[in-house]
N, C-alpha and C positions, 0 to 999 in steps of 0.2 A: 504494500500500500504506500501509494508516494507520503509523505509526509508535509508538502505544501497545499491541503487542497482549501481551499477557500470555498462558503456554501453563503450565498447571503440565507438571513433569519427567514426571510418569506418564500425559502425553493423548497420544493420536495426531489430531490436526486436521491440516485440510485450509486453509492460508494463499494467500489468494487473491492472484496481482501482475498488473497491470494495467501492460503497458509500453508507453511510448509515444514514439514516436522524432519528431524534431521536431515533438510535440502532437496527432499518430495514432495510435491503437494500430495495433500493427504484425501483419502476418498474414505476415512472412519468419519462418522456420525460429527456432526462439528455445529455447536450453540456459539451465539455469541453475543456479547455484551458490549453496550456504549455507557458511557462515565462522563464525568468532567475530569481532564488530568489533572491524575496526581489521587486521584480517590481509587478504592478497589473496587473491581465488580463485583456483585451482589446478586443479579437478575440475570436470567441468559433466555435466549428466546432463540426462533431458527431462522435461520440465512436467507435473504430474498435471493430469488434466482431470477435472473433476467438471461435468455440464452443458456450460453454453457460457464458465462460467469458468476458467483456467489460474493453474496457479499450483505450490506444493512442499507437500508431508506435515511438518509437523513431530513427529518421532520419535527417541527415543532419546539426546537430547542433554543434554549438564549444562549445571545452571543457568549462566545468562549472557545478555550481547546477543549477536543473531547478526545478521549481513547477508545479503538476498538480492542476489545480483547477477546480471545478464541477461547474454546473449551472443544478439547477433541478428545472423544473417549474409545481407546481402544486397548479392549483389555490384555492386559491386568492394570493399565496404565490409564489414569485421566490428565493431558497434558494442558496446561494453561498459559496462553500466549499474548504477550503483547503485538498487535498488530499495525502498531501509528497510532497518529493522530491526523482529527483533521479539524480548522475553525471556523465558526459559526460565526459570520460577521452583522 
């Protein structure tokens, strides 16, 4: 996920995240969570799919950084990721 993306307050897009667990994108079960940085996630929800990219909507939030963060469960393992940020102008 780039790390520059700018969203004004009033857009609904579609932020694409690409996770990759030891340097493969991953095809286990993957929840994911948005924050403001610098807090942890708490809520995980599932990936909007647009085509064959996955990723979050960004909607409805005050201006700020936020973080995505990944939740990929494949067992025995549940890995939690930082995935960027992106701001809400």
């Amino acid at each position: 996920m780039s790390n520059n993306n700018l969203y004004p307050r009033e857009s609904v897009e579609f932020q694409p995240v690409v996770v990759l667990v030891n340097g493969t994108v991953t095809t286990a079960p993957t929840t994911y969570s948005v924050v403001e940085t610098g807090l942890r996630p708490s809520t995980w929800g599932t990936a909007t799919t647009i085509g064959t990219a996955t990723g979050v909507m960004v909607s409805g939030l005050d201006p700020g950084d936020y973080t995505v963060w990944a939740k990929v469960v494949s067992f025995p393992e549940t890995v939690v990721i930082d995935c960027g940020f992106f701001t809400v102008t």
